[in-house]
N, C-alpha and C positions, 0 to 999 in steps of 0.2 A: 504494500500500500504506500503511496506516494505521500511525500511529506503533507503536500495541499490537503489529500482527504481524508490524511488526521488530523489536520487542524479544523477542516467543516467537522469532521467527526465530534472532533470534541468540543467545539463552539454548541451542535446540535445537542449534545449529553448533559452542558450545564446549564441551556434554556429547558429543556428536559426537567432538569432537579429542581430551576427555578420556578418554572410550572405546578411543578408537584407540593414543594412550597407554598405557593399562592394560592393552591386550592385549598390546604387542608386548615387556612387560615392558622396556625401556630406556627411559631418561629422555635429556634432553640432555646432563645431564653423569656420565652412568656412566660407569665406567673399561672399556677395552675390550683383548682381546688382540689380537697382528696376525692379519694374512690373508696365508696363503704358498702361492706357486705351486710346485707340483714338476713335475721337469721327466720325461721319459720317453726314456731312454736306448736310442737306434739299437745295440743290441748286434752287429747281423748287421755292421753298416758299420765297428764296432770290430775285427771279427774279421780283416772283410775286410783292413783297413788294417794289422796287425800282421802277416798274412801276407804280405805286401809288404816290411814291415819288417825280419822274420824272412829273409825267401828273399833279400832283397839281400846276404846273406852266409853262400854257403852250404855252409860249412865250418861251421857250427851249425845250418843249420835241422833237418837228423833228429832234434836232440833235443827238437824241438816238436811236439804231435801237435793236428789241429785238426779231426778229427770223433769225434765219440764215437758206440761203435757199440752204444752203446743208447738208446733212447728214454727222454728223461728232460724233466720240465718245466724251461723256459727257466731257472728260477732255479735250477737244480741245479747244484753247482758240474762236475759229468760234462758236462755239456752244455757247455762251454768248457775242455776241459784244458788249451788253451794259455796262458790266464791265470790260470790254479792255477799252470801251471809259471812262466811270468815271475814271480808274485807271489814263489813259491817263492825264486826266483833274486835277486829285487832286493831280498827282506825285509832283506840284512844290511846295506844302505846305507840303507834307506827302511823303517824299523820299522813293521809294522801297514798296509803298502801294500795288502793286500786288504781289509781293511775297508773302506775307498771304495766305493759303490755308485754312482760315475760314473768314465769311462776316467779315470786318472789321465797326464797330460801332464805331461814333463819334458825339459828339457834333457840328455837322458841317453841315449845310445845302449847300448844291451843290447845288441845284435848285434857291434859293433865290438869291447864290452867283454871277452863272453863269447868272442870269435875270437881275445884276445889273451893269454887266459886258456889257450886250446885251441894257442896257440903258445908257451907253456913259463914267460908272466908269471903266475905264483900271485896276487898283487896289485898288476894292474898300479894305475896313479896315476889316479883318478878322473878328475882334472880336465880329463885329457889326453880323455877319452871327452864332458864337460860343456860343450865351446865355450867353457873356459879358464876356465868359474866353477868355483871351489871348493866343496870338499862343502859338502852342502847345512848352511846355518847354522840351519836349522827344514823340519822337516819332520814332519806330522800329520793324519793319514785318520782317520776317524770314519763313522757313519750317513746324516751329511747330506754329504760330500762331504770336500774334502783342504786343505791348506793348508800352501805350502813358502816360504821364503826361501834366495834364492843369492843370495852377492857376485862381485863380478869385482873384483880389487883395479889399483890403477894401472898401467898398463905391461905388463895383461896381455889377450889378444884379440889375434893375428895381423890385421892390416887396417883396425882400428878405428882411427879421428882421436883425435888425442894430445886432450886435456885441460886446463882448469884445475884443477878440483878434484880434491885430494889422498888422499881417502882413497877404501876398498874402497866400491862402489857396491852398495848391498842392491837385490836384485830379487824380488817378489812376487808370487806366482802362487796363485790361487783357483779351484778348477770346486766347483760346489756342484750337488745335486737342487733345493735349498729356493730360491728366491729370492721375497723380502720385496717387499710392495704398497704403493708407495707414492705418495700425493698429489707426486709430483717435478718442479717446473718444467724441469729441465736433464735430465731420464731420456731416453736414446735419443739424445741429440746426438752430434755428433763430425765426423772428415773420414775419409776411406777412405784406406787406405795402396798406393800401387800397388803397392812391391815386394815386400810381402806378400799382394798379392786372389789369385794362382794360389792361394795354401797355405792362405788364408784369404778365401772370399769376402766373406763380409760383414762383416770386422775396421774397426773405427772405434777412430781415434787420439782424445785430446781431453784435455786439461789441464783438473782437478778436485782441490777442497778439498788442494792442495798436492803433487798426485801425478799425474804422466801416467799416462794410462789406456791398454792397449789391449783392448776388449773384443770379444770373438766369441763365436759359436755354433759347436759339434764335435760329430756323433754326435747332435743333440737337448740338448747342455748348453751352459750360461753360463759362458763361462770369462774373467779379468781378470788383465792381467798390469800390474801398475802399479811407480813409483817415483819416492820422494818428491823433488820439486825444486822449485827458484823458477822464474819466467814472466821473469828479470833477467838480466845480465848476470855471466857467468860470474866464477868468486871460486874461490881457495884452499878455503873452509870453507865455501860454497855449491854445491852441484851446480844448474846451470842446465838447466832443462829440455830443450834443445837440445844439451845436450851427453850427455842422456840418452837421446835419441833410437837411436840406433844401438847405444845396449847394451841396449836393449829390443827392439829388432829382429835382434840376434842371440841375445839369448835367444829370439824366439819360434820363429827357423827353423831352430833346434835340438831342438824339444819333441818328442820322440816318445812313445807308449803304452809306458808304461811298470808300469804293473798296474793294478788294481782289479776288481771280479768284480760280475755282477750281483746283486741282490737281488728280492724282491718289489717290484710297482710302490707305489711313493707315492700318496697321495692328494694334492689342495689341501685344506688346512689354513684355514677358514674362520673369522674375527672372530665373538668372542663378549662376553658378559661375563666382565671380570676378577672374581677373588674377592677380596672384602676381610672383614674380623672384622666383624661383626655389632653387637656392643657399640660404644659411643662411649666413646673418648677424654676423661675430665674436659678436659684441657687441649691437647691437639694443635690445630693449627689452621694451614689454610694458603691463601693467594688463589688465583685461577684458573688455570691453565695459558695461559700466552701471557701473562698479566699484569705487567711488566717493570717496573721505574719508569722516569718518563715522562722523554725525552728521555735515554734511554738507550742507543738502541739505533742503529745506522748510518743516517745518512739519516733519523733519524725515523720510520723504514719500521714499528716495533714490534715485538712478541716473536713469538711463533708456539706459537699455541694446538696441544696434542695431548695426547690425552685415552688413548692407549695406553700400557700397559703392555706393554714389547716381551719381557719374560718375569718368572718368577715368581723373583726374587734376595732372598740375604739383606742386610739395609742395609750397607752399606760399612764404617761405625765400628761397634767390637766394643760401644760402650756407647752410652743414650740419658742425658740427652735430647741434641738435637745440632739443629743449626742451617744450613739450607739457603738461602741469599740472594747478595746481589750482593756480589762480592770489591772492585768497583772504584768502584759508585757508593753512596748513601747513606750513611747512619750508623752508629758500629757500636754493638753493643747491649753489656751487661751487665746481670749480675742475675738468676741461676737460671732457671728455665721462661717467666717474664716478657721474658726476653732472647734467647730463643729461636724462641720462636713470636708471631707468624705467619712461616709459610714464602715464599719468593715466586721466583718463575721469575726466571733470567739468562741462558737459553737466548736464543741473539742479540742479548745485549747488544755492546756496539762489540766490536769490535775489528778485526784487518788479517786472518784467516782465515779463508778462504775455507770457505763452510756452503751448501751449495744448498738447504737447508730453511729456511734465513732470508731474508723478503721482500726486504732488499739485499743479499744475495749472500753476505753474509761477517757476521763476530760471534761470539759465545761459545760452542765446539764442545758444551759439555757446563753442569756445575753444581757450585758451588764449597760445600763443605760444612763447617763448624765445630764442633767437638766444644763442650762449653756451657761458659762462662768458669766460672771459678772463683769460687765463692759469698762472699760480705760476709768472714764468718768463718772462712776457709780460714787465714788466717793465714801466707799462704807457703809451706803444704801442695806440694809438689812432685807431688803424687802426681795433681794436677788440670791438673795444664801439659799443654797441648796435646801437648806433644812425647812424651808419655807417653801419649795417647790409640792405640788400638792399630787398625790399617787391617787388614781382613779378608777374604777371599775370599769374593767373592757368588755363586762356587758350585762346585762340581767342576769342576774345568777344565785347563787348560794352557797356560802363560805362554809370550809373547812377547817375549822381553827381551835385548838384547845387552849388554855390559860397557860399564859407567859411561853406558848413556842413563838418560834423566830418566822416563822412564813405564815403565811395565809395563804388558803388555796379556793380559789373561784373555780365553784364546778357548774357547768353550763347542761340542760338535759332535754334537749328539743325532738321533734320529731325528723329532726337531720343531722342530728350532732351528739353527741357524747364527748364532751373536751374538757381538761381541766387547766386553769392558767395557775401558777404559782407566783408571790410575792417574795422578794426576802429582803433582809437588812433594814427593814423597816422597826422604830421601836416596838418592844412587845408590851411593855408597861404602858404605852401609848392608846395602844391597841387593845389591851382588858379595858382600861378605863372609856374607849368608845365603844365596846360592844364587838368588836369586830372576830366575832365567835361563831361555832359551829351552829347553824342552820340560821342565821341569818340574812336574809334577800337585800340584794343591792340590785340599783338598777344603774343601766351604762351611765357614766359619765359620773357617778355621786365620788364623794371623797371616802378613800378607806383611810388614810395616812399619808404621813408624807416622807421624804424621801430620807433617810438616814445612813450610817453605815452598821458594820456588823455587832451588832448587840447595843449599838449606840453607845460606846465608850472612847474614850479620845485617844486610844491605840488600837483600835481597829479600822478596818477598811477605810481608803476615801469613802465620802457622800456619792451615792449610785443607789440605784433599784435593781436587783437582780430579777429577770422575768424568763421565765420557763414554761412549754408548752408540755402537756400529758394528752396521749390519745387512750381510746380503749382497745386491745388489740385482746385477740386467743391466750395472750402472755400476759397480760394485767395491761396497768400504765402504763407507757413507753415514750422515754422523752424523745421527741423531734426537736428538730431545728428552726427555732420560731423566728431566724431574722428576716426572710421574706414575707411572713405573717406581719412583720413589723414595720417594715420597708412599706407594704402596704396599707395598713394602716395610717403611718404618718402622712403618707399620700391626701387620705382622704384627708385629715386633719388640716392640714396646708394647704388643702385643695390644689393638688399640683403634682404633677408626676416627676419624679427622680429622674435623675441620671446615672446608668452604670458606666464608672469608668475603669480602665486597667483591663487585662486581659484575661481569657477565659481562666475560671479556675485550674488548679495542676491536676495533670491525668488522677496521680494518686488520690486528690480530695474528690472527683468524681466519681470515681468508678474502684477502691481498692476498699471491701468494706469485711472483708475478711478474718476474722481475730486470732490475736496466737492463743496458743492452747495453755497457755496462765493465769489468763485474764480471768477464769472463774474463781482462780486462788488469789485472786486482787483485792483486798481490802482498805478500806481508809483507815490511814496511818495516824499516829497521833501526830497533833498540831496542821495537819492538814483538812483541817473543816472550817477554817476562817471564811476561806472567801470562795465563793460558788458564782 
């Protein structure tokens, strides 16, 4: 072939690509929303298994009735009046337990509670019915599914091995419709539990990003019962994961159906384009996604590019302009919008926590954010001190927060979304004194706090907000990388679309997301939990 008709050749093959291009309207680096699986809830096998439940005590069951004797579509709540009546029955402990459109599982026996109630205790003692956890410290059903936290405090569980660690042990429990798609080296691992495969066949144990896991399948749904501990050697003020083990396993062989009602089926929720404003930004401007500075990040391994928008949030700080970058390495800037932009990713930069979306295993859960220094001419203005910049809810939601912890977690639970956003370094004594506590509604834009550093003492952290994104996946929570969630965001905020400048991210922060085989023996070391 003659030089001339490889050059038409190949002028032909890249209006070809550019064609193809053009049509499918996306570029390589549009921003995109996720892709979410819903799941399809066994209702006949719910039914079945509460009637079991029900008749193992049956000085209560006549007051369940479990056919309805009219014909009515599956989603009608007539077609299930036994879990109209449980929802009915357990509403006063578990607010809004029929909005779940998956079985709701709990440590909580109805049967027992209801028979002791029918033998002359008006309110008998929860806890005596809950496998010795105390009332529920969170508890919250929504569209996409539920979300409860129990404690079991020291000294309490008939049979359980005594302990190092001191305080009440939080246990969390997730069943969701929606579960989130994701690119995950570590999705679907784990070991099988024998003394739970009769109650749970295919339950897999497995210690992830700082929380044993145990996940299963009930009925056609995903359900995660995790808590947080270290992979080390038991401590007063550490919970080892080993010594967590068996309070996770008696919470799970306690879980019984406990409400929820069917709904219409869900569809899967397919990736599209995010929306962003239209107009340009005079001065916004941010690098690539995955883009880190270099020799930042564990191992070398680099950032990790993701170009998703995991929902449509308002920016975190009530005011612009504001500054998105590394807490721990390079320089810091000053000097009004010049000091602020360019933006640049610290998702898996170093650190000891454990991230299964960062190529070595562990590194920077989220993105550390900076309200803009204070101008030449401020004069000692108080009114531009970070500590004065005001943190905001990024959207309706419902906070996850126990007294005197250092985060708050906004858990969002739509008929499109299961997400949770995290706060940190905000005061905590701040924050008991506003209320900003477990199951609390905030609506987008109100004030949670404001901007501090870590534990609010004057040798901790600079002033920053640390903000992390949680999806629901078959593994529990999984932090992604919320800077393109941010990027966007701020968009709308400035009403003004950004600029990426600098060159694509490196092969490795794209595509290398592989983890060595230590990473599961990775724990956070001491003096390393300051700054996240």
């Amino acid at each position: 072939m003659g030089i001339r008709a490889v050059s038409l050749l190949s002028c032909w093959l890249a209006a070809f690509c550019l064609l193809c291009v053009g049509t499918s309207g996306v570029s390589a680096t549009e921003f995109r929303t996720p892709s979410i699986t819903a799941a399809r809830v066994e209702w006949r096998a719910v039914l079945d298994q509460l009637r079991s439940e029900i008749n193992s005590r049956p000085g209560i069951a006549p007051r369940f009735t479990f056919a309805s004797r009219q014909r009515v579509p599956a989603g009608d709540p007539r077609a299930t009046p036994a879990l109209v009546q449980l929802n009915a029955i357990n509403s006063s402990l578990f607010a809004g337990i029929g909005r779940s459109p998956v079985p709701v599982l709990l440590p909580f026996d109805t049967s027992a509670y209801l028979e002791a109630q029918a033998g002359g205790t008006p309110t008998p003692a929860v806890s005596r019915y809950q496998a010795d956890f105390r009332p529920a410290d969170f508890f919250h059903a929504g569209p996409s599914g539920y979300d409860a936290v129990f404690s079991l405090d020291p000294g309490a569980g008939a049979g359980l091995p005594s302990r190092i660690f001191a305080r009440p042990v939080e246990v969390q429990i997730t069943g969701s419709i929606l579960t989130y798609d994701l690119a995950d080296p570590l999705g679907g691992r784990g070991a099988p539990v024998k003394a739970l495969a009769a109650q749970f066949p295919d339950i897999r144990r497995f210690i992830r990003e700082g929380y044993v896991r145990y996940a299963f399948t009930r009925f056609g749904v995903p359900y995660v019962v995790s808590i947080q501990c270290l992979d080390s050697a038991p401590r007063p003020r550490r919970l080892a994961c080993r010594e967590a083990y068996p309070i996770a396993e008696r919470f799970l062989k306690a879980l019984r159906i406990a409400g929820g009602q069917p709904a219409r089926p869900r569809r899967d929720i397919a990736s599209g384009v995010a929306e962003r404003p239209v107009s340009r930004s005079p001065d916004f401007s941010y690098r690539p996604s995955g883009d880190i500075i270099a020799n930042s990040s564990a191992r070398n391994r680099g950032g990790r590019a993701d170009l998703i928008t995991y929902s449509q949030i308002r920016f975190p700080l009530q005011k612009a302009p504001a500054l998105v970058s590394s807490q721990q390495f390079g320089k810091r800037r000053s000097g009004g919008h010049q000091g602020v932009y360019p933006w640049r990713d610290s998702f898996c930069e170093a650190r000891s926590f454990q991230v299964g979306q960062c190529a070595a295993g562990f590194g920077h859960q989220g993105q550390d954010i900076r309200p803009a220094p204070c101008p030449p001419n401020s004069n000692g203005d108080s009114a531009c001190h970070p500590r004065r910049q005001a943190v905001v809810a990024v959207r309706d939601g419902i906070l996850i927060r126990s007294l005197k912890q250092q985060a708050a977690t906004l858990q969002i639970n739509t008929h499109n979304e299961h997400i949770r956003f995290r706060y940190m370094h905000m005061n905590p004594s701040a924050m008991d004194a506003d209320g900003i506590l477990n199951g609390r509604r905030v609506a987008e834009g109100e004030k949670i706090g404001v901007v501090s550093n870590y534990l609010d003492f004057p040798n901790g952290t600079s002033y920053h907000l640390h903000f992390d994104v949680q999806v629901f996946t078959r593994d529990g929570w999984i932090w992604v990388n919320p800077y393109t969630t941010l990027i966007a965001s701020y968009e709308r905020l400035i009403r003004g679309r950004g600029r990426e400048i600098g060159t694509d991210p490196p092969v490795a922060a794209a595509v290398a997301h592989v983890l060595p085989e230590d990473v599961s023996r990775h724990s956070v070391r001491r003096g390393e939990r300051r700054e996240n």
